[in-house]
N, C-alpha and C positions, 0 to 999 in steps of 0.2 A: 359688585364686580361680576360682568356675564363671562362664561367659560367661551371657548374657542368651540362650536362641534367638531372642527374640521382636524383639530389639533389632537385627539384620541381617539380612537377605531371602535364602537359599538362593543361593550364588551362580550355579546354573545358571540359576536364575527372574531374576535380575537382566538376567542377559547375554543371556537370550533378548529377557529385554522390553526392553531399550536397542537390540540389535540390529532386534525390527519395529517400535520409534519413529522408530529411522534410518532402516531402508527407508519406512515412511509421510512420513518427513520429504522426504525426496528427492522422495517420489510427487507430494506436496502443489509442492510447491516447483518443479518439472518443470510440474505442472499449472497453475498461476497465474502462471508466469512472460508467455505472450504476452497474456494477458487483460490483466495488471498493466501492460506494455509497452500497448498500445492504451490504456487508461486514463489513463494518464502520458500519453500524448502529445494527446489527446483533450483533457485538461485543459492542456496547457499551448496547443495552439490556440486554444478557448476563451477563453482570459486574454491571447489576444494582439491587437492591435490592427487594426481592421477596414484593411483597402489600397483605397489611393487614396483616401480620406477626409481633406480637408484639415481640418487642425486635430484629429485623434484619436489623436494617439499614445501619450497617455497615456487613453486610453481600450479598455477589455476589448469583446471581440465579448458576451460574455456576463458578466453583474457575478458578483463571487466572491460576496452573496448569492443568484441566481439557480444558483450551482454548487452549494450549500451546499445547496437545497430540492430541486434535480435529484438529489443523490448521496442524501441521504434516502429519496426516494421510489421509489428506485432497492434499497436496502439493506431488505431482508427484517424486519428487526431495526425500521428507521425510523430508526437513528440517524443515518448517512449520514458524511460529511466535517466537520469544525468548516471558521468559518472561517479558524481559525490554521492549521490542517491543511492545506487546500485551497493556503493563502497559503506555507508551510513548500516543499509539492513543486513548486508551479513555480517556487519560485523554486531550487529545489537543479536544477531540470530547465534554467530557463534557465541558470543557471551552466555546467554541461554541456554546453548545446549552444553554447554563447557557447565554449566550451574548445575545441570542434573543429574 
């Protein structure tokens, strides 16, 4: 039975390009980490409620549509935050900080 060559990639070509995926991965991921940290936490102030404001506690400093049209016009693309999205990380953020 003859193999396919066409059908499997050289394994040196494989292991090189898995290995500078890896390193760009790490780069990427190195590089977005404190941006992503300020962001998260940016948003979860936002969504928190104004102090000393009687009767607001269940009210946001900024409304999760007003985050939705900021993270948009913010995003190169235009797409920005959904607002399930928006609504998804603070609430996995407040968990978190409720945890510590």
């Amino acid at each position: 039975m003859t193999s396919n060559p066409g059908r499997l990639p050289p394994t040196d070509q494989r292991v090189a390009a898995q290995e500078a995926l890896r390193k760009a991965a790490v780069a990427y991921y190195k590089a977005i980490e404190g941006p992503t940290r300020q962001f998260q936490e940016a948003l979860l102030a936002a969504s928190g409620s104004p102090v000393d404001v009687p009767g607001s506690e269940k009210k946001s400093l900024v409304t999760l549509r007003q985050m939705v049209e900021i993270t948009k016009q913010a995003d190169p693309s235009g797409e920005g935050f959904t607002l399930y999205t928006i609504r998804k990380v603070v609430s996995e953020l407040a968990g978190k900080s409720a945890e510590e």
